[in-house]
Structures are given as structure tokens and as C-alpha cells.
Backbone as a chain_set.jsonl record, in Angstrom:
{"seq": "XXXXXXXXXXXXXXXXXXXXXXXXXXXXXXXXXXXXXXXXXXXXXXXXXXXXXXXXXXXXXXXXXXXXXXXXXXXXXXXXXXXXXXXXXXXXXXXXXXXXXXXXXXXXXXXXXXXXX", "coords": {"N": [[221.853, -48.934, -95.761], [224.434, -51.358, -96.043], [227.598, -51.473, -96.828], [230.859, -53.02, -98.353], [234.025, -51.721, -96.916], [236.617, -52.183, -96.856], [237.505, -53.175, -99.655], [236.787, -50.73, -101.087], [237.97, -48.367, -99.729], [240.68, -49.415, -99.075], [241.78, -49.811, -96.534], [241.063, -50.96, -94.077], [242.069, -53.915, -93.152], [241.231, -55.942, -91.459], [238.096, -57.163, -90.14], [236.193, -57.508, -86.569], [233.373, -58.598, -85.437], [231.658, -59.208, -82.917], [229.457, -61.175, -80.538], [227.31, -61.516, -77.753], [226.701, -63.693, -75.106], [224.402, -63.497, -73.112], [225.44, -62.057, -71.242], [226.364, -60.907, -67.959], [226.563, -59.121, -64.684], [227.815, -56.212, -62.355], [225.851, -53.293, -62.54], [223.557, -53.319, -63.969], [221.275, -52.389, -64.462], [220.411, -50.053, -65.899], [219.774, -50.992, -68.093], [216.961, -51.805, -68.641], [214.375, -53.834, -69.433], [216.188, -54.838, -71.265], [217.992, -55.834, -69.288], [220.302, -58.24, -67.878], [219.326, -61.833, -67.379], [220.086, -62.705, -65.073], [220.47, -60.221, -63.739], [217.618, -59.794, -63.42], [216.507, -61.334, -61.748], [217.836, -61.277, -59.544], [216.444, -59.039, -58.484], [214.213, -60.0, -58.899], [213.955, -61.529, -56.323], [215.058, -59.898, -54.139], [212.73, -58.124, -54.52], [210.492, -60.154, -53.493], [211.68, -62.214, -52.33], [211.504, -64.379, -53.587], [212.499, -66.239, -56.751], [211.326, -66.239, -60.207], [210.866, -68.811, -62.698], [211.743, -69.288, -65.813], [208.544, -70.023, -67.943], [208.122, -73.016, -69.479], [207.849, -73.524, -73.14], [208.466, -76.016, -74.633], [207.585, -79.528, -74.636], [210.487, -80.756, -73.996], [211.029, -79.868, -71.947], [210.958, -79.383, -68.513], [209.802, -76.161, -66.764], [211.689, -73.662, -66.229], [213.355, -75.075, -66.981], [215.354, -74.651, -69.208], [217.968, -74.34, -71.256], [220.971, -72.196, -71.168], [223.704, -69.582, -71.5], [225.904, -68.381, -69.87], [227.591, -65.646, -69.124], [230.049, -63.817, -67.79], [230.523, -60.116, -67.055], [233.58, -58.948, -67.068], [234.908, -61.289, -68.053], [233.384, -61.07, -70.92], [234.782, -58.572, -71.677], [237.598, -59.269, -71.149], [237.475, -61.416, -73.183], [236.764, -59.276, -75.607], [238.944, -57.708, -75.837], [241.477, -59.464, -76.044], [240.509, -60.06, -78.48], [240.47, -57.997, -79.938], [243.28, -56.916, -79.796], [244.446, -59.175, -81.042], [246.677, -59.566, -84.097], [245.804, -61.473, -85.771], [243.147, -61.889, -85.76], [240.157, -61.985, -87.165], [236.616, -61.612, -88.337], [233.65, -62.728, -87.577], [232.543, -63.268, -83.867], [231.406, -65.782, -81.351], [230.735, -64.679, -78.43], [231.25, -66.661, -75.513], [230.482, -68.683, -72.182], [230.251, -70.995, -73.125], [229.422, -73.096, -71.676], [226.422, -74.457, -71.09], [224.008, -73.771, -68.88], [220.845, -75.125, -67.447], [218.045, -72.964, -66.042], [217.431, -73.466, -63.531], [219.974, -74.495, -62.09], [221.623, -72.228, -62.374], [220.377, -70.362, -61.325], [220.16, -71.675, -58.785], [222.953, -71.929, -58.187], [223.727, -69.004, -58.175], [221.869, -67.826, -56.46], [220.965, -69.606, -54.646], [218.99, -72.337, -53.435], [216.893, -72.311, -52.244], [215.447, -70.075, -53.135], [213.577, -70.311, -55.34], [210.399, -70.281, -56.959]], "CA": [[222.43, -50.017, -96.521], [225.632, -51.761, -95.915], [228.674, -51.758, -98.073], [231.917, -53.272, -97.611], [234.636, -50.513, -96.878], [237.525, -52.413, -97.564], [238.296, -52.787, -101.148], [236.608, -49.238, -101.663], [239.249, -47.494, -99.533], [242.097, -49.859, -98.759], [242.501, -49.199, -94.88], [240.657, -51.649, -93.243], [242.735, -55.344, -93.569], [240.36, -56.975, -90.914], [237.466, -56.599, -89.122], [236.136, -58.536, -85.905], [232.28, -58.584, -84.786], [231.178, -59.526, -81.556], [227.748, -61.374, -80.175], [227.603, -62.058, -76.707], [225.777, -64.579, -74.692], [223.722, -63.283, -71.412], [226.297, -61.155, -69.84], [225.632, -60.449, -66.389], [227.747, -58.542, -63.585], [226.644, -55.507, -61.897], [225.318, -52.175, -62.914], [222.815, -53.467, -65.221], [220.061, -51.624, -63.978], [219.971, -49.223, -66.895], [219.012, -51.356, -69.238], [215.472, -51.902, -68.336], [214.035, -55.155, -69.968], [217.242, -56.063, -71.929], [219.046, -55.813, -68.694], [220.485, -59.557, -67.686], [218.064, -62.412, -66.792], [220.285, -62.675, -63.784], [220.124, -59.158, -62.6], [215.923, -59.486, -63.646], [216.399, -62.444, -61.301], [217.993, -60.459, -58.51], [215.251, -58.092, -58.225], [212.504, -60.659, -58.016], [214.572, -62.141, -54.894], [215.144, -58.564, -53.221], [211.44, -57.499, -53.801], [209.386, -61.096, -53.193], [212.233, -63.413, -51.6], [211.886, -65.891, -54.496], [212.833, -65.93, -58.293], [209.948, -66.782, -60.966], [211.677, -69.205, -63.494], [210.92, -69.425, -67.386], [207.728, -71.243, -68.351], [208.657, -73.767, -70.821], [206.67, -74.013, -74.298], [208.754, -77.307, -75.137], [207.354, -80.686, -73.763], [211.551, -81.597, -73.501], [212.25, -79.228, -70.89], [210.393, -78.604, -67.654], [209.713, -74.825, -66.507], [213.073, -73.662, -66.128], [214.482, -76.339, -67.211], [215.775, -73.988, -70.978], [219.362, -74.073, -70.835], [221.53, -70.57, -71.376], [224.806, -69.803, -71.905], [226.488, -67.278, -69.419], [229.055, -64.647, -68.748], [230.225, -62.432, -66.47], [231.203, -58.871, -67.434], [234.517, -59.303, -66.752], [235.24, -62.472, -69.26], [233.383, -60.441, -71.938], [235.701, -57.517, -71.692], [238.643, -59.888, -71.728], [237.34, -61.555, -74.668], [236.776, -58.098, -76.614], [240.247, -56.748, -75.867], [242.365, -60.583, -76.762], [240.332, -59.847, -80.411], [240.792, -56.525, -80.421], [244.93, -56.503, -80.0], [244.869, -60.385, -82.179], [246.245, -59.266, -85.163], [244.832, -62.134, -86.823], [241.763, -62.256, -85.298], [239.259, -61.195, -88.499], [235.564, -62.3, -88.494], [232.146, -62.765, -86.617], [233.11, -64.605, -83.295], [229.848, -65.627, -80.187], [231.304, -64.596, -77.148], [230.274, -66.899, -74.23], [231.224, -69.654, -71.394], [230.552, -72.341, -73.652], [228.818, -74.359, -70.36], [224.892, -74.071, -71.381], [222.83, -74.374, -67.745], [219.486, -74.889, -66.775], [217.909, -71.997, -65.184], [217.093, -73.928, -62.145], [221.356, -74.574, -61.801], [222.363, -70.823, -62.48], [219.885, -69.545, -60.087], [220.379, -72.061, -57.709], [224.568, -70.762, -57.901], [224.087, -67.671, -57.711], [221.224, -67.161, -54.985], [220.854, -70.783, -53.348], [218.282, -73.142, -54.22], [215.811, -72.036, -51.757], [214.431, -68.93, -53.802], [212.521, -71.046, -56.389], [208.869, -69.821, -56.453]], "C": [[223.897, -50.152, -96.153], [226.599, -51.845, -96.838], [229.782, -51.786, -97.538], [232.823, -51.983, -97.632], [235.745, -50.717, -97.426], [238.316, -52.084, -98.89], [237.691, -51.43, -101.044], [237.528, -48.072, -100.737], [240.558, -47.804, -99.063], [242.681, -49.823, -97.311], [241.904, -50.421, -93.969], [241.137, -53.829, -93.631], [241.876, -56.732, -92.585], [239.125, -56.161, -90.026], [236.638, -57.366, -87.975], [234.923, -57.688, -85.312], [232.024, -59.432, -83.763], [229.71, -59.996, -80.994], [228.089, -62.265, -79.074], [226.065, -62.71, -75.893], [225.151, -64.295, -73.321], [224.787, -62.636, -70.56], [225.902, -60.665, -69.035], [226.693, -59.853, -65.867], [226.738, -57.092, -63.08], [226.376, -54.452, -62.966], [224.757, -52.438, -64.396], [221.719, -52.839, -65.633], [219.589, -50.844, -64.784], [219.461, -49.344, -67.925], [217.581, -51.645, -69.587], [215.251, -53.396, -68.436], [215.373, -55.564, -70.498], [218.256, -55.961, -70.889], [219.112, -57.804, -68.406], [219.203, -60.031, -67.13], [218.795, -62.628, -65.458], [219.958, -61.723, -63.019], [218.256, -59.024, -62.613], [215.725, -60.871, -62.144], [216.485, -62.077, -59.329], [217.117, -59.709, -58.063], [213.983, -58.624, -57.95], [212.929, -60.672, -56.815], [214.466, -60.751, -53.909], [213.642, -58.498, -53.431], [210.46, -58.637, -53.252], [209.713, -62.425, -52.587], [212.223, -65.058, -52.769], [212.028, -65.332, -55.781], [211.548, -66.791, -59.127], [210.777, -67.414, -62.142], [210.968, -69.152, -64.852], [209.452, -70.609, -67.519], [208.206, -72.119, -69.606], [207.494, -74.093, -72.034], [207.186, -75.291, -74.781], [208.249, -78.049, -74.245], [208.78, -81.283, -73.423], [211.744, -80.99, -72.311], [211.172, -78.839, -70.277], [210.655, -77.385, -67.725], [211.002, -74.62, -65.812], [214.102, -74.118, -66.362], [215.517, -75.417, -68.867], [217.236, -74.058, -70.226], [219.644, -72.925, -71.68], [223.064, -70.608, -70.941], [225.193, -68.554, -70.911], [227.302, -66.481, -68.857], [228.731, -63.736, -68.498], [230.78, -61.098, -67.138], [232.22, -59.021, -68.217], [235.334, -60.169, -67.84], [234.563, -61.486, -70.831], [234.321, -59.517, -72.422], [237.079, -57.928, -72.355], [238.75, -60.667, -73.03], [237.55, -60.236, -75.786], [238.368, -57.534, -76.664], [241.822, -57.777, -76.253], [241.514, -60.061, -78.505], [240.547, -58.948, -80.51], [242.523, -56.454, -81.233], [245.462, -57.868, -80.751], [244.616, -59.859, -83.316], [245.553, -60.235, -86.09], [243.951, -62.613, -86.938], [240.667, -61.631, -86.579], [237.787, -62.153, -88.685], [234.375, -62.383, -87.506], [232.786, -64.156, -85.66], [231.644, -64.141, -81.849], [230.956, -65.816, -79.274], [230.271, -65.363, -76.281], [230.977, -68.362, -73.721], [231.46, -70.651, -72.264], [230.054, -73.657, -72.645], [227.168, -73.866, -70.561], [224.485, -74.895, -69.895], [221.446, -73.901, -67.875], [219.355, -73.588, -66.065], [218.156, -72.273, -63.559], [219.049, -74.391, -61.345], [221.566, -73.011, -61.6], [221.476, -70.177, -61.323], [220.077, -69.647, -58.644], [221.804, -71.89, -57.313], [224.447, -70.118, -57.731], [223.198, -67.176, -56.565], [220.864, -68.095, -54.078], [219.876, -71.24, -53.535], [216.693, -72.551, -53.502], [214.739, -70.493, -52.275], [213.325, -69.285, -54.791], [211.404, -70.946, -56.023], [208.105, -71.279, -57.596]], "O": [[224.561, -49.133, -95.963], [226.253, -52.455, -97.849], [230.099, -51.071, -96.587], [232.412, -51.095, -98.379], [236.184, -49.955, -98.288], [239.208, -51.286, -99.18], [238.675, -50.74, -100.779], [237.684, -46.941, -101.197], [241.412, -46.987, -98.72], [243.882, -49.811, -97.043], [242.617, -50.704, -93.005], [240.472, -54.667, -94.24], [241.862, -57.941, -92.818], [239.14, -55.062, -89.472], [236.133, -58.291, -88.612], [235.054, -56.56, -84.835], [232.303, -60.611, -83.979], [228.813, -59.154, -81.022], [228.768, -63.291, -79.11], [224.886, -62.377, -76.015], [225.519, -65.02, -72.397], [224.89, -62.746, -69.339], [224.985, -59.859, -69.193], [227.778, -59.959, -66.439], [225.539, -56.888, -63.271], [226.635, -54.676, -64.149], [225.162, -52.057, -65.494], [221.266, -52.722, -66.772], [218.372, -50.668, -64.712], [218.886, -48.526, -68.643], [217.158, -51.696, -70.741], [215.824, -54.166, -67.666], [215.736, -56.695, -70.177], [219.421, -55.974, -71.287], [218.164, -58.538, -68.683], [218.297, -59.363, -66.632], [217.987, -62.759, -64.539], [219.374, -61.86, -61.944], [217.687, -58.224, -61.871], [214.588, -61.117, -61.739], [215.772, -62.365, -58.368], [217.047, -59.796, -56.837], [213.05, -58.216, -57.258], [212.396, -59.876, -56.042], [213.701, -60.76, -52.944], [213.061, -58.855, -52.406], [209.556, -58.208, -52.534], [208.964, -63.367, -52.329], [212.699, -66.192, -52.707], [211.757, -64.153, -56.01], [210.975, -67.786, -58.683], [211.488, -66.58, -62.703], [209.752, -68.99, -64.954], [209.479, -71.798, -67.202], [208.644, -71.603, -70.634], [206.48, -74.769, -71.857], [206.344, -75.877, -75.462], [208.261, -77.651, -73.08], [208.733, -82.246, -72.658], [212.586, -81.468, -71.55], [210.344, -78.141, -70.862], [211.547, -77.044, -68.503], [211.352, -75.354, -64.888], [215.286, -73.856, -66.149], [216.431, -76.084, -69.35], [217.523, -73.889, -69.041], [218.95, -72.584, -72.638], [223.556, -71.462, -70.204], [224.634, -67.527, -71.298], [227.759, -66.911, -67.798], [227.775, -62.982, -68.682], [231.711, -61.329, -67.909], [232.224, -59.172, -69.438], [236.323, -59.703, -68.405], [235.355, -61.284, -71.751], [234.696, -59.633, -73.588], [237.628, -57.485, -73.364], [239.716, -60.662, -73.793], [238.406, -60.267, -76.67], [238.79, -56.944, -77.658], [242.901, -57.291, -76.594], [242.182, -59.772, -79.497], [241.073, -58.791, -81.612], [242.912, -56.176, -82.367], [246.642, -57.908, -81.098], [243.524, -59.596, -83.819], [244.842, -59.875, -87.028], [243.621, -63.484, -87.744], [240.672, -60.4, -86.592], [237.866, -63.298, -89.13], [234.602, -61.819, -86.436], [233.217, -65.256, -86.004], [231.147, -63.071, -81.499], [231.816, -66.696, -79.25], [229.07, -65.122, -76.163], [231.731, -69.051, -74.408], [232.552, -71.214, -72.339], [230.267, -74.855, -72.835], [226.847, -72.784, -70.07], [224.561, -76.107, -69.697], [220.984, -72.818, -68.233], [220.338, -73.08, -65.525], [218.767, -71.635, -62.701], [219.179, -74.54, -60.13], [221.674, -72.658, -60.426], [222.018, -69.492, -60.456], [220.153, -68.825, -57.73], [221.995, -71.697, -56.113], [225.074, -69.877, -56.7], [223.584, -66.296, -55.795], [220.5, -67.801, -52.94], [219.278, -70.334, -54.115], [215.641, -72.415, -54.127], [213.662, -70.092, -51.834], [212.324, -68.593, -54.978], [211.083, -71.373, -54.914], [206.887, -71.453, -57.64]]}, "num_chains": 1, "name": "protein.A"}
């Protein structure tokens, strides 16, 4: 169970939660399944030369077509460490580019259009 800490011991004047959007970069490898859909993306390409895109259950959006929101390591980090040292940063904030792409864009940036299976 959760309970605030604040008023019950006076020490904590803010506090700043974090929820981040598809971070990718390298050494993701450890995560298994919740590692990035980019680096899951990378690994089709290295073992089968093409990437397998999302099937779509909506009739708005072709197969691949889902748009996703995503960031690099790098930008997460720098996000966490501007809220960290803002003292008046206090509150639940969604880390992420803020540019929602298609799969079929982000894949086709980062490995070139011709991997599409």
C-alpha cells in the first residue's frame, strides 16, 4: 500500500515521476521481450534481412501503419537529469519526442525502406 510521505515526515517538498515513451539506443538486449521495438526490429533484419511490422486490429490504420512515439536513450537521460536538478519541477511528467510515427516511417529511418517483409 501506498502512503504519502510528505506531510507524515516533512522532508520531501516535491516529488517528480517519470513514464517514458519507447526508448531505444543500444544495449537493450537484456531486456528480453520488453526490450525496444526498435532493437526487436534490429534482430529480425540481422537474422532474416527484413523486419515483420505490427498487424493492425483497427480498420483506420493499415499493418504498420500504428503510430509510436520515440526516443533515444540519450534524450531520456537528459530529460531525467533537467527534472531531477529543476527545483520546481514536482509531478508525473511522459517523457517522449512528441513526433508520433508510423512504423513503416521509423523503420524505414532507421534501416532503409527495403527491409519491409
Amino acid at each position: 500500500m501506498l502512503r504519502p510521505i510528505g506531510p507524515r515526515f516533512k522532508t520531501v517538498h516535491r516529488i517528480v515521476g517519470l513514464k517514458y515513451f519507447n526508448v531505444f539506443g543500444s544495449n537493450g538486449g537484456h531486456k528480453g521481450e520488453m526490450r525496444s521495438v526498435v532493437h526487436k526490429a534490429f534482430e529480425q533484419i540481422r537474422e532474416t534481412g527484413k523486419v515483420r511490422l505490427f498487424k493492425s486490429g483497427h480498420a483506420d490504420y493499415r499493418d504498420g501503419e500504428q503510430q509510436r512515439d520515440f526516443l533515444y536513450v540519450k534524450d531520456a537521460l537528459d530529460a531525467t537529469i533537467r527534472l531531477a536538478f529543476n527545483p520546481q519541477a514536482n509531478g508525473l511528467f511522459n517523457v517522449g519526442s512528441v513526433a508520433l510515427r508510423p512504423g513503416s516511417s521509423w523503420c524505414g529511418l532507421f534501416f532503409g525502406n527495403s527491409v519491409f517483409q
